[in-house]
C-alpha positions in Angstrom: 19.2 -35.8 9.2 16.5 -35.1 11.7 15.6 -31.5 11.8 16.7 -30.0 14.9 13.9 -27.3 16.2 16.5 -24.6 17.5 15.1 -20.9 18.1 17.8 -18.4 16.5 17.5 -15.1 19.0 16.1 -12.5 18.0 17.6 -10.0 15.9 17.8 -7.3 19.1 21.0 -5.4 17.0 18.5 -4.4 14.5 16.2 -2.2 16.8 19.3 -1.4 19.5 17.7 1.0 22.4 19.4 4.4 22.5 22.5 4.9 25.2 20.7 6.1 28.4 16.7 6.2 27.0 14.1 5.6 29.0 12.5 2.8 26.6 16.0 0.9 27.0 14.3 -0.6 30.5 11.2 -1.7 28.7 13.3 -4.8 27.0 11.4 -4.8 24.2 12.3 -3.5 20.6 8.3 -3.1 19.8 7.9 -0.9 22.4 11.0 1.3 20.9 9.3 1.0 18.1 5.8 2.8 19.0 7.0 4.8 21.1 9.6 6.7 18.2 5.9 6.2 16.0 4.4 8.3 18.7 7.1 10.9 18.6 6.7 11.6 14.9 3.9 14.3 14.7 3.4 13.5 10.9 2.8 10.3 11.3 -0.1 10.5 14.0 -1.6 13.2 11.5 -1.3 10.5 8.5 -2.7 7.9 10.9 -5.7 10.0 11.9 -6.2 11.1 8.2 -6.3 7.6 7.7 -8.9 6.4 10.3 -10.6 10.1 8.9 -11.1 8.6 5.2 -12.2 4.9 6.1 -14.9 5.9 8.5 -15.7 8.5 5.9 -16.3 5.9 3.0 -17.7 3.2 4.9 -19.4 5.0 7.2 -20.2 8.3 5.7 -22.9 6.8 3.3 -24.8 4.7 6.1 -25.9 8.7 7.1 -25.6 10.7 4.3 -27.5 8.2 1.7 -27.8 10.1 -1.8 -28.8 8.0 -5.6 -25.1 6.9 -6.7 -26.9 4.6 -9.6 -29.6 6.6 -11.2 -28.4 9.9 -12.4 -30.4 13.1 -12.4 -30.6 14.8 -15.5 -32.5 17.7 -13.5 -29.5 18.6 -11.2 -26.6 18.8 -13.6 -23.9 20.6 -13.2 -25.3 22.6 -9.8 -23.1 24.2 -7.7 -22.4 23.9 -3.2 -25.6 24.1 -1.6 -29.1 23.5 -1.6 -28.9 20.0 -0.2 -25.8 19.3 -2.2 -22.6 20.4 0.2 -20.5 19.6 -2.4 -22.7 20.2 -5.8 -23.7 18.0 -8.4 -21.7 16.6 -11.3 -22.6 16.3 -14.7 -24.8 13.5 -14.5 -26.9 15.1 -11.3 -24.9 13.0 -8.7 -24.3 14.6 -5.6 -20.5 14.7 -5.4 -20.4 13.9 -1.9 -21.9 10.8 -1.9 -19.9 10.4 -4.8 -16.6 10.6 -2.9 -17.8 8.5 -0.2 -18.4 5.5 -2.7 -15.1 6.5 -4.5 -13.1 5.8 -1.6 -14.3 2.5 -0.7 -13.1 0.8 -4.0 -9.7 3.0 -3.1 -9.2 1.9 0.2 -10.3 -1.8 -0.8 -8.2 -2.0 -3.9 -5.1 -0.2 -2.2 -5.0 -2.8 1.2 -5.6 -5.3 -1.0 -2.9 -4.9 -3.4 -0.5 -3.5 -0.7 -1.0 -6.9 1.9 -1.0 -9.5 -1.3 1.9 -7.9 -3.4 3.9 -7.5 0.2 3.6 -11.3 0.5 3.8 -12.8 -2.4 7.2 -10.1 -2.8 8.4 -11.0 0.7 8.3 -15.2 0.0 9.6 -14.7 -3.6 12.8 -12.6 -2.6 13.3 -14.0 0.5 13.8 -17.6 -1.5 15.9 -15.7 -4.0 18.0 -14.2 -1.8 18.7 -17.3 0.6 19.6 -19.7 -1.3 22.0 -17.4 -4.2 23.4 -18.7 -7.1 21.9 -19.5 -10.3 18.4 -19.2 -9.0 19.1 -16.3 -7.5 20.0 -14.9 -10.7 17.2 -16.5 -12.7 14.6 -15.3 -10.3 15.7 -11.7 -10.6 15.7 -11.4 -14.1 12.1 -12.6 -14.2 11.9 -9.2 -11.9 13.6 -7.1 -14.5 11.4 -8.3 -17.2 8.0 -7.4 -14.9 9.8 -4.2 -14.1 9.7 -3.4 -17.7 6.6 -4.5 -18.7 4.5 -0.7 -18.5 1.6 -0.8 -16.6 -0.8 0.9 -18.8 -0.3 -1.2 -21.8 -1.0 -4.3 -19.6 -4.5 -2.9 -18.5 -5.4 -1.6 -22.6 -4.5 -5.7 -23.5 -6.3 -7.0 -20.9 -9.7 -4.7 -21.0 -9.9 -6.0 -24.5 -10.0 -9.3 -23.2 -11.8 -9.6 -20.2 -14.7 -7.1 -18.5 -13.0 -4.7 -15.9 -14.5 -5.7 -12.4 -12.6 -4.9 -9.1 -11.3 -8.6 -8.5 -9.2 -8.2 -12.2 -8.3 -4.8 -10.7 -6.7 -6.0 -7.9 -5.0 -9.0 -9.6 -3.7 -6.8 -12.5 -2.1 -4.1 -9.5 -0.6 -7.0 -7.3 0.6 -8.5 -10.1 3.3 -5.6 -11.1 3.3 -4.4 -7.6 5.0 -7.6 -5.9 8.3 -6.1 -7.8 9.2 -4.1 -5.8 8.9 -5.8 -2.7 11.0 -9.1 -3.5 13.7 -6.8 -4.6 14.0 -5.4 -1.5 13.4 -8.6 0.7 15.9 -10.4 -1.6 18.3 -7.5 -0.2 17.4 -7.9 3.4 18.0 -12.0 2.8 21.2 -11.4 1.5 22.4 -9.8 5.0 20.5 -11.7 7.1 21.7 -15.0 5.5 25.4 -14.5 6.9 24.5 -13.6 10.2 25.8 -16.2 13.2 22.7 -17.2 14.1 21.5 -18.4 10.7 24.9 -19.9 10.1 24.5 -22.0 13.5 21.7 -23.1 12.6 22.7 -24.7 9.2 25.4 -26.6 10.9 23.1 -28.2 13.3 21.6 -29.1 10.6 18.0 -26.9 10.3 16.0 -27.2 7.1 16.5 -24.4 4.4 12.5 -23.6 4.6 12.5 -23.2 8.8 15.6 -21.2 8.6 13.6 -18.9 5.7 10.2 -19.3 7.7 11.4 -18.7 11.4 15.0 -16.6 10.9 14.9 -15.1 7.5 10.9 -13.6 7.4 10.8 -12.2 11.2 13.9 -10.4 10.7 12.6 -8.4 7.3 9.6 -7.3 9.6 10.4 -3.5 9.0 11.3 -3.7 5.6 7.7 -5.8 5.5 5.5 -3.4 7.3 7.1 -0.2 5.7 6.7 -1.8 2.4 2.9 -2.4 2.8 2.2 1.6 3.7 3.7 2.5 0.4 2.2 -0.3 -1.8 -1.1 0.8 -0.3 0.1 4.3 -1.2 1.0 3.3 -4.3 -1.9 0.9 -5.7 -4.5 3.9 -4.4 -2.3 6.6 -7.3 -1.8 3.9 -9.6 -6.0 3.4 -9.5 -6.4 6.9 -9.8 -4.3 7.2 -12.9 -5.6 4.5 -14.5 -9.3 5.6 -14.0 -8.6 9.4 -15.4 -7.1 7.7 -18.4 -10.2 5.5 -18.6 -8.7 1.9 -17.8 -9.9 0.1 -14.6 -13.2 -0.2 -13.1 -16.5 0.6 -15.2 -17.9 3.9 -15.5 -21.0 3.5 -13.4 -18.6 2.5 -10.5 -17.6 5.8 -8.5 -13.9 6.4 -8.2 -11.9 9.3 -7.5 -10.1 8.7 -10.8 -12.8 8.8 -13.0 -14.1 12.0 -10.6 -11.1 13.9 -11.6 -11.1 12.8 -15.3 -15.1 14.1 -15.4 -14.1 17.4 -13.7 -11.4 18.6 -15.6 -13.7 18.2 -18.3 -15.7 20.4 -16.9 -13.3 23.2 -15.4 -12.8 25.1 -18.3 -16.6 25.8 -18.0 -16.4 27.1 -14.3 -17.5 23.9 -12.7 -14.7 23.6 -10.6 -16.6 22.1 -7.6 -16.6 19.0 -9.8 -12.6 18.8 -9.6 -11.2 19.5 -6.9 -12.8 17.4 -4.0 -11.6 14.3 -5.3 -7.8 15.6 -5.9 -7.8 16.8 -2.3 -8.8 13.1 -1.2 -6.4 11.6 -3.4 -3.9 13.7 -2.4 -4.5 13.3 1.6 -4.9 9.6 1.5 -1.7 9.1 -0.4 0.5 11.4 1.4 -1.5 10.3 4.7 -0.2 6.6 4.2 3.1 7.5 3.0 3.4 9.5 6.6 3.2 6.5 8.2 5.5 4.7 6.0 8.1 6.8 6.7 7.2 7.0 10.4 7.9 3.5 10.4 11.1 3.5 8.5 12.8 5.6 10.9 11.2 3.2 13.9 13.0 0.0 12.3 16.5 2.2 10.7 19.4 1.2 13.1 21.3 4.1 12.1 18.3 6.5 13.3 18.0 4.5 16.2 21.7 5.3 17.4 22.0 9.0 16.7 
């Protein structure tokens, strides 16, 4: 049967402009949308914390240049001050600098990870989820058995294989991060799937991939774009963890995990400069980035939308 190109409308009910707002003359649910994103306070402040931490890792060390590779035995250990804002750590690296090149392998491996596990989740349970059934079932058991698989043992097996690099990083975290995603896209297909539209287009006889490409995906949008701010979230912890447990990148690569794991090894001695400025950028990233996740969440929630 000849595959009949026929546009579904848009699902309007899923972004429905309050009774008497201002935004309902602006006809356009992504204007809704920014414009409840504007009004949450929270998230503008994650947003600009955000903008704060790239500019300061990408752009921080283009001015303030310090010696990330060769350490200095003759400033170990030195505390704020005397051309080191931050001190020195225990190898004689200046900890700012430090924390500059710490956050650009966190902010690459956390967008990274968040965009490719978001995709590869949203095409995996939105095929799971349309089409039902036995594959349905199959498919979502293979989820279960990633879910149980634990994330630390699968970095300890494969560090003894291969040599930890940032590209295995990021394969490793998108491969048990694309979980969570399907599993929530798989729930989005299920409602969408019985909607009128979708059903009107199967009788005039549309293709099971165009329906899934054109009707299923754009309507999972906000469960999409919410789901990226907290994988990002999520992959940025999950590197930290794993580098103050000693898995993940090598040791002469600055992260903040392997920061903190160096500085609480030092504490005890009074050293605590060495500690705490990478838990506070761990800390603001993460909670900056799930600001805006859930700054988004209540953008694309109907029920939020009609109160």
């Amino acid at each position: 049967m000849t595959d009949i190109d026929t546009t579904a409308p848009s699902e309007v009910e899923l972004l429905p402009p309050p009774e008497g707002g201002e935004v309902a003359s602006s006809g356009s649910p992504w204007v809704l949308v920014a414009r409840t994103f504007a009004q949450n306070k929270l998230a503008l402040v994650g947003l600009a914390f955000v903008l704060l931490v790239i500019l300061f890792s990408f752009i921080g060390p283009i001015i303030y240049k310090t010696d990330q590779i060769n350490p200095n035995l003759i400033a170990v250990n030195l505390g704020p001050g005397g051309g080191h804002p931050l001190g020195t750590d225990s190898s004689g690296f200046d900890i700012l600098g430090r924390l500059m090149k710490g956050g650009q392998s966190s902010i690459e491996v956390g967008i990274a990870v968040g965009i490719v596990s978001t995709v590869a989740g949203l095409i995996y349970g939105a095929i799971a989820g349309y089409f039902g059934g036995a594959l349905d079932g199959v498919l979502m058991r293979l989820v279960d058995v990633g879910l149980a698989i634990p994330i630390v043992f699968l970095f300890i097996f494969m560090a003894q294989i291969y040599k930890p690099s940032l590209g295995l990083l990021i394969f490793l975290l998108t491969l048990v991060s694309w979980l969570i995603p399907a599993r929530l896209v798989r729930g989005e297909t299920l409602a969408l799937r019985t909607r009128e539209y979708v059903q009107a287009v199967q009788v005039m006889g549309g293709r099971s991939w165009r329906i899934i490409t054109r009707h299923i995906i754009p309507n999972t949008i906000g469960v999409i774009m919410v789901t990226v701010t907290f994988q990002i979230a999520n992959a940025i912890l999950t590197l930290a963890v794993l580098q103050y447990l000693g898995f993940g990148l090598p040791p002469t690569t600055p992260t903040w995990g392997s920061m903190l794991s160096d500085g609480t090894t030092y504490l005890q001695d009074g050293y605590w400069w060495e500690v705490y400025p990478a838990l506070i950028m761990i800390v603001i990233t993460v909670v900056a980035f799930n600001f805006i996740g859930d700054a988004l969440q209540d953008a694309f929630d109907v029920r939020l939308q009609e109160r």
